[in-house]
Backbone as numpy.savetxt, mean C-alpha at the origin, in Angstrom:
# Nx Ny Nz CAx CAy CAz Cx Cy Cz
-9.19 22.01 7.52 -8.49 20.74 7.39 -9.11 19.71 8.32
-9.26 18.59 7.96 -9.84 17.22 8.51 -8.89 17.11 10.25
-10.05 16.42 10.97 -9.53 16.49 12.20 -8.18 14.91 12.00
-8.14 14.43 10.97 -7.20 13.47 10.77 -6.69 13.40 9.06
-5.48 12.96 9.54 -4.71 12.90 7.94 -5.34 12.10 6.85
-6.02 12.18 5.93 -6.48 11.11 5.16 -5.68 11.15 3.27
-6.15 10.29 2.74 -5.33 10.84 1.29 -6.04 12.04 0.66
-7.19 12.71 0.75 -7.12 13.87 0.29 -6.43 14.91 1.26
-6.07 14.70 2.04 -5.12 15.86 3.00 -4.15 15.82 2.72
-3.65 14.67 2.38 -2.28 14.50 1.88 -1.99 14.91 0.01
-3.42 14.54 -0.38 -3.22 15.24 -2.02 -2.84 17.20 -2.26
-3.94 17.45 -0.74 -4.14 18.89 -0.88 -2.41 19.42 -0.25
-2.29 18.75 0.89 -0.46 19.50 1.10 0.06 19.20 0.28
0.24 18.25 -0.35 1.45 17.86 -1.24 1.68 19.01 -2.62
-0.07 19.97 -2.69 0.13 20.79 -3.43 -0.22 21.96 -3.16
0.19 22.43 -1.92 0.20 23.73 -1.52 1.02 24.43 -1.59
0.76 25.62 -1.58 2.18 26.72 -2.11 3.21 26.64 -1.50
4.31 27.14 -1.77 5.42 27.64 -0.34 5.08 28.15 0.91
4.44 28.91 0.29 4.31 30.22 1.28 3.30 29.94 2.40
2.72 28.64 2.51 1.17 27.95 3.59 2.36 26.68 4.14
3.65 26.61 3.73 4.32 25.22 4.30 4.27 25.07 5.73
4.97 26.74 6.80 5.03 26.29 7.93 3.57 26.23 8.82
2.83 26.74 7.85 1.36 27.15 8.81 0.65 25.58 8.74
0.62 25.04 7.52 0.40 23.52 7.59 0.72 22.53 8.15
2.22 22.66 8.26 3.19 21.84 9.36 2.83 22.45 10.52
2.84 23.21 11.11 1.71 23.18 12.37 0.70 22.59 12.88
-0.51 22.57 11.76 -1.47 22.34 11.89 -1.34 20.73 11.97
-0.57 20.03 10.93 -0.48 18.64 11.09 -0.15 18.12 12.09
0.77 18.98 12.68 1.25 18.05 14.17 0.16 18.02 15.03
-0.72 18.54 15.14 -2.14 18.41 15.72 -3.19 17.33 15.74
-2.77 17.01 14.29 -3.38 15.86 14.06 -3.01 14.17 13.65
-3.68 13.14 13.35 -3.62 12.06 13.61 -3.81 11.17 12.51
-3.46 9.92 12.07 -3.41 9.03 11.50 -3.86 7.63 11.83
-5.36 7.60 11.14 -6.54 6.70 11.81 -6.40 5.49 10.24
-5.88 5.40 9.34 -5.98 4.32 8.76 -4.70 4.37 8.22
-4.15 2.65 7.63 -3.27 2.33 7.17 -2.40 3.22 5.86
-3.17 3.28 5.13 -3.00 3.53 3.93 -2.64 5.02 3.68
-3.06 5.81 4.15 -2.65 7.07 4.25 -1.57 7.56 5.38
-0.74 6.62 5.86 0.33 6.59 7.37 1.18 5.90 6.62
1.41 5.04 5.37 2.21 4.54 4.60 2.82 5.48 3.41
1.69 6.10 2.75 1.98 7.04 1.82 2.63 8.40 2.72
2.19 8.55 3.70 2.88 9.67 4.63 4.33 9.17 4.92
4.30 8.01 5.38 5.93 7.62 5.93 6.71 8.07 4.32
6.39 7.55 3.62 7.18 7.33 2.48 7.74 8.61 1.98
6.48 9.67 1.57 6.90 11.10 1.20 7.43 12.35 2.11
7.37 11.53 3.56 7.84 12.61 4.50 9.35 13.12 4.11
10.26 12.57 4.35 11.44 12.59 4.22 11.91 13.41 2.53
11.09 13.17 2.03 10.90 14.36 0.27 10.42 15.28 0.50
8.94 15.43 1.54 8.55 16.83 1.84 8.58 17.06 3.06
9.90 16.83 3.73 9.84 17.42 4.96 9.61 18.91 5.43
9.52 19.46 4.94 9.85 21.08 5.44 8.10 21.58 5.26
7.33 20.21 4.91 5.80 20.46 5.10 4.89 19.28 5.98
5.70 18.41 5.90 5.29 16.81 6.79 5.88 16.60 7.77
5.32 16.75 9.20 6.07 16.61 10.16 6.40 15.30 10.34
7.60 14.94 11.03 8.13 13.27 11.88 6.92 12.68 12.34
6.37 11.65 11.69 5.80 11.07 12.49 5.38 10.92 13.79
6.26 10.42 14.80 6.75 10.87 16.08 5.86 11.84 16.46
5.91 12.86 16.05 5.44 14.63 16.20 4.00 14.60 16.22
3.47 13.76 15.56 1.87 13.65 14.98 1.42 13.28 16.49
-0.06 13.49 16.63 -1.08 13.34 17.19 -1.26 11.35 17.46
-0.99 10.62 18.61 -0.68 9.20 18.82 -1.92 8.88 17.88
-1.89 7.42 17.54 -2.76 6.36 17.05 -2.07 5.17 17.14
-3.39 4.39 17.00 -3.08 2.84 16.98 -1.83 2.63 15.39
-2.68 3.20 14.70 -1.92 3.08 13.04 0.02 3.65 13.43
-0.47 4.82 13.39 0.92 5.22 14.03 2.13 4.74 15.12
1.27 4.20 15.90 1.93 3.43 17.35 2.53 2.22 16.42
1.66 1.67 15.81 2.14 0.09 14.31 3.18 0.55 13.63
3.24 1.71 13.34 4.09 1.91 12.28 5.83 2.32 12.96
5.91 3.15 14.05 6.95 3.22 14.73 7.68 2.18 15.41
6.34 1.10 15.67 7.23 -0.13 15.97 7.66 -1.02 15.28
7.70 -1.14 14.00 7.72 -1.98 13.12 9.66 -1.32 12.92
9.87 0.16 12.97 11.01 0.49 13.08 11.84 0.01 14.15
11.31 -0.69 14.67 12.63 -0.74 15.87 12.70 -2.05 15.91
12.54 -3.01 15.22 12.46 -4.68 15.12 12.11 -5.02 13.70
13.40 -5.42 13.19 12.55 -6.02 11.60 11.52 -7.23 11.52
11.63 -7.89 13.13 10.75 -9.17 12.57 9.55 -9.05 13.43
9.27 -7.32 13.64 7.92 -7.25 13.88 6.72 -7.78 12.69
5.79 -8.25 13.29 4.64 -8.77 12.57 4.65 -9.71 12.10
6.12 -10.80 11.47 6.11 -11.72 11.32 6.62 -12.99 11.99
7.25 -12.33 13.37 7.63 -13.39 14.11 6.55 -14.66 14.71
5.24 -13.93 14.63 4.20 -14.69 15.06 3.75 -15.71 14.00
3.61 -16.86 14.92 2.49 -18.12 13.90 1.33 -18.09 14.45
1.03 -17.08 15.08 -0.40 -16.95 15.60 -1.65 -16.77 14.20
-2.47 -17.30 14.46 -3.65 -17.04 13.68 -4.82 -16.15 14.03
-4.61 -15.31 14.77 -5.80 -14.46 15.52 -5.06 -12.91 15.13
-5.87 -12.37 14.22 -5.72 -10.95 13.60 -5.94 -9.83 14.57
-5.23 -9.04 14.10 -4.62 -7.46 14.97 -5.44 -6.93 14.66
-6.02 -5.59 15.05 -6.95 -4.12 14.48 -6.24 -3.52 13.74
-4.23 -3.59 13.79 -3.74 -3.14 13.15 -2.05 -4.16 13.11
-2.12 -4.04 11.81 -0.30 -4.87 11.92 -0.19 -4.63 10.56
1.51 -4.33 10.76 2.28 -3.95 9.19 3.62 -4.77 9.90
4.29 -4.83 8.71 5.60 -5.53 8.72 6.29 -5.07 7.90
7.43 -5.23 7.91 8.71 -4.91 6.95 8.87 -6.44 5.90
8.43 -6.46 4.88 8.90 -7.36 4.15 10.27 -8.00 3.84
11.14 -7.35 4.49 12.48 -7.88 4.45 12.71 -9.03 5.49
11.66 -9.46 6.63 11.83 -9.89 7.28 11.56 -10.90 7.28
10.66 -10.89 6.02 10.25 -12.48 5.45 11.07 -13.92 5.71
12.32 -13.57 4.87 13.33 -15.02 5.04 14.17 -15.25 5.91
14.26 -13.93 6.78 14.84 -14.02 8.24 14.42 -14.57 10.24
13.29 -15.38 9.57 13.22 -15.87 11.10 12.12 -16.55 10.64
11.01 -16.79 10.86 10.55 -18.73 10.70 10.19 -19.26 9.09
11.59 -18.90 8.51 11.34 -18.94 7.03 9.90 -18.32 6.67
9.36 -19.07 5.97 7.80 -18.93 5.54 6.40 -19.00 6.17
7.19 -19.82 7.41 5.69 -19.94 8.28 5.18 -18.78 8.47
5.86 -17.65 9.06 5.52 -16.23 9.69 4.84 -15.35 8.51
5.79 -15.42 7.71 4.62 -14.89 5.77 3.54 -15.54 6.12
3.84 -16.90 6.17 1.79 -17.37 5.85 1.27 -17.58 6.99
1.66 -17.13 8.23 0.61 -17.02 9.07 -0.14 -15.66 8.90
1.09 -14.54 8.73 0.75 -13.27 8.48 -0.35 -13.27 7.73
-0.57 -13.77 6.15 -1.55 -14.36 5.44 -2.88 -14.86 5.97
-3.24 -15.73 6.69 -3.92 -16.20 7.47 -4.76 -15.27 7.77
-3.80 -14.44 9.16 -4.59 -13.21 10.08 -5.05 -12.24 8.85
-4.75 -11.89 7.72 -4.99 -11.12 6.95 -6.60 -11.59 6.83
-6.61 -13.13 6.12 -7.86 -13.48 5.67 -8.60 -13.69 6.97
-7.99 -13.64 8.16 -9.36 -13.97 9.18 -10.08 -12.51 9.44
-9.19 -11.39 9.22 -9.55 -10.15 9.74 -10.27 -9.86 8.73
-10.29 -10.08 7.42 -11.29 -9.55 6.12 -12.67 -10.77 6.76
-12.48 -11.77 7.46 -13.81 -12.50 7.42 -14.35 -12.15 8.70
-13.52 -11.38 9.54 -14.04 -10.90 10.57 -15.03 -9.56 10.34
-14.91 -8.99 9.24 -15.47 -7.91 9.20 -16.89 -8.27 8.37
-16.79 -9.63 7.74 -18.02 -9.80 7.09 -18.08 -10.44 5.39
-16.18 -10.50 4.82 -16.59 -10.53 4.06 -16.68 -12.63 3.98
-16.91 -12.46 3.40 -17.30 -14.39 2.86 -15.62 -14.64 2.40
-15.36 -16.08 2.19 -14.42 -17.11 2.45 -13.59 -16.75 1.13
-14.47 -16.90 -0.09 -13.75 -16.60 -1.24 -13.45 -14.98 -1.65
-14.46 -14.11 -1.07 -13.35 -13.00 -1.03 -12.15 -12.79 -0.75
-12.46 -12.86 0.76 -11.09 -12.97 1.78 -9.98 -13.61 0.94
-10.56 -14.83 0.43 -9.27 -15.65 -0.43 -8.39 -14.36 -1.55
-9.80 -13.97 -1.93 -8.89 -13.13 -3.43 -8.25 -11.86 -2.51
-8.48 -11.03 -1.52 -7.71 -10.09 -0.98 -6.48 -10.69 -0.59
-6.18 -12.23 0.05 -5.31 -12.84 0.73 -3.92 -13.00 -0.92
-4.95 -13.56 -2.13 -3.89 -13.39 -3.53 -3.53 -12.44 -4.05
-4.14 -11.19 -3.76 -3.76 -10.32 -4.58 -2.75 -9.31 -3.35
-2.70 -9.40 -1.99 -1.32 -9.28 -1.32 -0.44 -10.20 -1.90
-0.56 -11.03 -1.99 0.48 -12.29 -2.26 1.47 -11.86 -3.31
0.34 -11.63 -4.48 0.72 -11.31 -5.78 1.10 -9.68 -5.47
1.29 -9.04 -5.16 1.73 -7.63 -4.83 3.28 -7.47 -4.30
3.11 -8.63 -3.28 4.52 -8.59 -2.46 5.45 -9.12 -3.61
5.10 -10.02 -4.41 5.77 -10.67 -5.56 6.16 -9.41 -5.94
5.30 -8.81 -6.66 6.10 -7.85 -7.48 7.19 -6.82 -6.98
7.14 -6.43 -5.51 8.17 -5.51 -5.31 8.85 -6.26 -5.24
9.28 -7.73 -5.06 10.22 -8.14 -4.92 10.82 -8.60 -6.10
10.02 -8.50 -7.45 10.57 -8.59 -9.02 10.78 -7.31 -9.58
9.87 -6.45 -8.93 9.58 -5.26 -10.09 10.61 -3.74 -9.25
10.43 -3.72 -8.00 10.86 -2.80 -7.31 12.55 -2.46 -7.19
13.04 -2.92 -7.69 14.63 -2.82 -7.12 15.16 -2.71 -6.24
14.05 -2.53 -5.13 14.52 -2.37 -3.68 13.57 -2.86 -2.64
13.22 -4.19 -2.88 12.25 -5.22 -1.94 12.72 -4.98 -0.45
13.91 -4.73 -0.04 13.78 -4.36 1.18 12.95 -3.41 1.70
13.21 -2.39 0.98 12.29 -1.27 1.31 10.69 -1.66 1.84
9.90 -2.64 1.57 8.86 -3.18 1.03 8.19 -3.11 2.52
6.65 -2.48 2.77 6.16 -2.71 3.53 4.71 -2.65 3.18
3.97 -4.17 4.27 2.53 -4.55 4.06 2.03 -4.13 5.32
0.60 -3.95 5.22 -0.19 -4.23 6.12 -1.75 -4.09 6.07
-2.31 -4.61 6.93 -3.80 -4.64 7.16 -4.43 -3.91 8.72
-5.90 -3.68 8.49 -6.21 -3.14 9.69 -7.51 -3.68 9.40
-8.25 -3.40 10.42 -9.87 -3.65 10.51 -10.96 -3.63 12.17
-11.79 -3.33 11.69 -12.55 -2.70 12.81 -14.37 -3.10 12.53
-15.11 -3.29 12.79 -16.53 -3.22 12.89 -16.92 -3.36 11.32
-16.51 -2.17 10.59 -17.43 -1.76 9.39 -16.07 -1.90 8.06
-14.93 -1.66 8.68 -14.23 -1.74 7.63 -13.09 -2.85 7.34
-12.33 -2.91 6.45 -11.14 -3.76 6.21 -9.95 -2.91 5.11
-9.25 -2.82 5.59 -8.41 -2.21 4.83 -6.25 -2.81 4.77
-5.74 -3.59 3.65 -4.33 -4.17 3.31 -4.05 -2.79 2.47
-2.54 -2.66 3.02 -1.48 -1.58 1.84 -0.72 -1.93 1.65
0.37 -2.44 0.37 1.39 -2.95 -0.05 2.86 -1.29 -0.31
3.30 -1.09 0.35 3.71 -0.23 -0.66 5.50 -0.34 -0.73
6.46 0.28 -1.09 7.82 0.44 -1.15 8.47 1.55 -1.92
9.83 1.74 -1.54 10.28 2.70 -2.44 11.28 2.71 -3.74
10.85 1.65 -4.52 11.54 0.93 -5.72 11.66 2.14 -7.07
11.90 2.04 -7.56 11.85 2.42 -8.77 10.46 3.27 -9.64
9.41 2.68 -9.55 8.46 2.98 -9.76 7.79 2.35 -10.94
6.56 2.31 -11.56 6.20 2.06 -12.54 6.80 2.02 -14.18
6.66 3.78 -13.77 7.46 4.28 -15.40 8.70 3.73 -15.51
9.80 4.15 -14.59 11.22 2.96 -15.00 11.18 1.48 -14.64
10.54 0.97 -14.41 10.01 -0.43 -14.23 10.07 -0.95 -15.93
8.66 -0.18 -16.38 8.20 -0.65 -17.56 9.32 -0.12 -18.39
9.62 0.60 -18.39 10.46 1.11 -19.63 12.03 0.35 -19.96
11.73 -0.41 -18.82 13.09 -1.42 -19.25 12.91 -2.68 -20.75
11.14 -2.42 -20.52 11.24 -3.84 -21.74 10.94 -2.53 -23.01
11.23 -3.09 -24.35 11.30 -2.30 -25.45 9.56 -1.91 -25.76
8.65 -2.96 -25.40 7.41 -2.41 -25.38 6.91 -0.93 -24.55
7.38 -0.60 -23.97 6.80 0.73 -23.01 8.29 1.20 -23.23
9.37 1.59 -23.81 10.31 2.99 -23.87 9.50 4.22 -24.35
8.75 3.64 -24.94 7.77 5.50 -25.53 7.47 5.84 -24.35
7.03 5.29 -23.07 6.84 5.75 -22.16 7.10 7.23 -21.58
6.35 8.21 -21.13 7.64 9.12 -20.40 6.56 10.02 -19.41
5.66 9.80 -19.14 4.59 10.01 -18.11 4.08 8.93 -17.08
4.61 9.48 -15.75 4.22 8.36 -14.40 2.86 7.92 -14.76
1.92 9.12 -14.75 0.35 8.65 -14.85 0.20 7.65 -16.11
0.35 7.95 -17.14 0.91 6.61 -18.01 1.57 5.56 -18.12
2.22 5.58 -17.48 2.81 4.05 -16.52 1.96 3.70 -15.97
1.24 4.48 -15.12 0.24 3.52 -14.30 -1.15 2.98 -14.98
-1.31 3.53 -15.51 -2.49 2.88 -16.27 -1.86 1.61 -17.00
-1.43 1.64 -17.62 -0.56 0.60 -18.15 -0.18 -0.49 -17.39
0.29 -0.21 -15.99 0.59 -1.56 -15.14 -0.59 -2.39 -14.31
-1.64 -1.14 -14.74 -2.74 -1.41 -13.97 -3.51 -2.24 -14.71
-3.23 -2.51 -16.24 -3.77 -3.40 -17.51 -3.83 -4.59 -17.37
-4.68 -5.41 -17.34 -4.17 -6.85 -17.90 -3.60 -7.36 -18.64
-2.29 -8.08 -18.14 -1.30 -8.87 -19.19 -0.21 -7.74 -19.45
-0.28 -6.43 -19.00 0.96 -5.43 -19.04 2.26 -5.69 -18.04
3.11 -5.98 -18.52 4.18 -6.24 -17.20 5.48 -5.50 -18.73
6.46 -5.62 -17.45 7.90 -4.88 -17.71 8.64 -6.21 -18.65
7.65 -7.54 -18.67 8.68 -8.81 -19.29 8.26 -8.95 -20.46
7.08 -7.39 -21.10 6.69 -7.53 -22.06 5.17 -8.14 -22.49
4.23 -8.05 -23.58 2.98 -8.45 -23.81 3.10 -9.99 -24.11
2.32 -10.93 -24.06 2.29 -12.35 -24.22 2.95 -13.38 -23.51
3.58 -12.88 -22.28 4.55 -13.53 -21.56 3.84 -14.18 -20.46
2.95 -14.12 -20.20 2.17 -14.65 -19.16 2.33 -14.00 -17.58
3.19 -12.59 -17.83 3.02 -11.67 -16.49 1.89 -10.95 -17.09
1.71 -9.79 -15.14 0.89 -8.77 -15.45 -0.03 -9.05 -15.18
-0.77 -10.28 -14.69 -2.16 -10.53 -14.53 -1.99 -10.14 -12.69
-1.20 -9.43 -11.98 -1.82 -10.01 -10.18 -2.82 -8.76 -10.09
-2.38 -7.89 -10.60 -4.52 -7.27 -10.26 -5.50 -7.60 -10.72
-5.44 -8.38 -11.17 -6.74 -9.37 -11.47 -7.66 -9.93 -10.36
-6.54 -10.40 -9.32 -7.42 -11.11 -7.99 -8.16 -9.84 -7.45
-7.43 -8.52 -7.63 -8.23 -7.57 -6.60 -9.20 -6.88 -7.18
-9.35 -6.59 -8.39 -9.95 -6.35 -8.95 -11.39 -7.41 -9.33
-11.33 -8.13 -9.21 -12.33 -9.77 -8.83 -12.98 -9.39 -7.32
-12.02 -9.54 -6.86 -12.77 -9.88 -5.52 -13.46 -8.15 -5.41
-12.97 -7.18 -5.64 -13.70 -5.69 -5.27 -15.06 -5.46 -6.09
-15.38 -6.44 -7.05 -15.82 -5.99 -8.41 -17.53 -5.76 -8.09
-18.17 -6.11 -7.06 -19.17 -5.95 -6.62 -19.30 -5.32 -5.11
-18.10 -5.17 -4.71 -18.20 -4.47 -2.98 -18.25 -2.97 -2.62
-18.01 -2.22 -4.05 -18.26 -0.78 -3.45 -16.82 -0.30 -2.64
-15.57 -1.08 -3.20 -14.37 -0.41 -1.97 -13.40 0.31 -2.80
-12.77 0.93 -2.27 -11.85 1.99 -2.69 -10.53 1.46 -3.19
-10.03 1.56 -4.11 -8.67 1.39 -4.44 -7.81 2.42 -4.57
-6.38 2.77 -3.99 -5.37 4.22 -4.12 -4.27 3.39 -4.51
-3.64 3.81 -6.47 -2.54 3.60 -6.58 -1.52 4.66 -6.83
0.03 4.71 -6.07 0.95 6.10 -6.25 1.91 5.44 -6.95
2.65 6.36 -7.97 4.05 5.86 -8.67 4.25 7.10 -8.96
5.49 7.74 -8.75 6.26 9.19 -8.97 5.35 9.92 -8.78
4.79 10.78 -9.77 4.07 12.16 -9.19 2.35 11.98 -9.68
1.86 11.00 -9.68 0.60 10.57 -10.31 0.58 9.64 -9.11
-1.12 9.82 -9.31 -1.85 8.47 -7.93 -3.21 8.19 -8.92
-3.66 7.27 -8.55 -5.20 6.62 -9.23 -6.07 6.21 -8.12
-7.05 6.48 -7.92 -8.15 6.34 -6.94 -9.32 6.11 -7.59
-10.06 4.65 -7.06 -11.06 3.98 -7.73 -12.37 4.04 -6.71
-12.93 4.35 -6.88 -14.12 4.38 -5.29 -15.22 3.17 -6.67
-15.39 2.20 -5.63 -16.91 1.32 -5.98 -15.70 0.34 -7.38
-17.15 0.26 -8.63 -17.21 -0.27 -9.38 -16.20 0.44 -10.65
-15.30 0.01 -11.35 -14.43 0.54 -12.11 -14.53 -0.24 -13.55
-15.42 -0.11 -14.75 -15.32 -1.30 -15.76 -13.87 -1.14 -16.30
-13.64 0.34 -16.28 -12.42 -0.14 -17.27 -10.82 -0.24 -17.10
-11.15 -0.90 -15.60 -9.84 -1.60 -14.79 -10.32 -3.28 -14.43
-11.41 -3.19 -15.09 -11.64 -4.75 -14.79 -11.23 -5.78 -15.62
-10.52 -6.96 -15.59 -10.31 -7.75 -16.53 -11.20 -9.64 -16.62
């Protein structure tokens, strides 16, 4: 096992037998949580697979981790600031949005997002499309999710990399979509997700003018070689590089 938690560590426990649960949960508390994105998908499924995912807390310290425990003990961590000078690491609770400097603190948050993607190298109009397609993300848990509180963002970055995670614990894809009469045939997560992952696919139905916000990320990634991880119920999608037939 990897000297740190990453999403294939987390693909491989999530499907290990019974009988390897407590020897794994051992081994995890050993180790550590070095990027965003895989410390989000961990928070989320711990509490479903506890008796194989240790408390957080328990894990091996990190910067990612140290972000993520504090964000629990203050909802208007990360957005109380109108600062414009980006973190190595910051997440926030999206609920905290309309509770303390209205909107300024969202779009400063915004800001540090796009200074930390231009800090790492990428150019102005990238940064722009990573900065819309958070934008357009947070939108949706807060249309699509049923439970926008739940809702947590963040970004990190360092030397070589850049990495934003949107995630929450709403509803999911498949009952999302299956509310409009176009997707009731529905009845597979991994089929939901392909589907939401479509252009012009949304839950308000085909021709409605939703469904386009992966478009910006999918734009701006479309020549950079970066990784995309999407989860909804018991299916995930992972894009490494160039993807034609998620591009619109």
């Amino acid at each position: 096992m990897a000297d740190t938690i990453d999403f294939a560590v987390l693909d491989d426990v999530l499907l290990a037998p019974q009988s390897r649960h407590a020897t794994i949960k051992r081994v995890l508390e050993t180790r550590s949580i070095a990027a965003i994105g895989p410390a989000l998908e961990y928070a989320i499924q711990q509490p479903r697979y506890a008796n194989i995912l240790p408390p957080i807390p328990t894990l091996a310290a990190s910067d990612v981790t140290a972000a993520l425990q504090g964000i629990m003990h203050s909802v208007h961590q990360g957005l109380r600031s109108t600062s414009l000078d980006p973190q190595p690491v910051e997440i926030a609770l999206l609920r905290s949005r309309d509770s303390l400097c209205e909107r300024a603190g969202w779009v400063a948050f915004l800001k540090r997002l796009d200074a930390a993607a231009q800090r790492v190298g990428f150019g102005k109009s990238t940064a722009g499309g990573f900065v819309g397609t958070v934008d357009e993300l947070v939108e949706n848990t807060d249309i699509h999710s049923q439970a926008p509180d739940t809702g947590i963002v963040g970004y990190s970055f360092n030397d070589q990399t850049f990495e934003f995670v949107i995630a929450d614990t709403g509803i999911g894809a498949l009952a999302s979509l299956r509310q409009c009469p176009d997707y009731a045939h529905l009845s597979d997560h991994g089929d939901a997700l392909l589907m939401a992952l479509t252009n012009g696919e949304s839950r308000f139905g085909r021709n409605t003018n939703h469904g386009h916000g992966f478009r910006h990320l999918f734009v701006a990634l479309a020549s950079l070689y970066g990784s995309l991880r999407f989860r909804t119920g018991d299916h995930r999608l992972q894009i490494e590089g160039i993807s034609p037939e998620l591009q619109a």
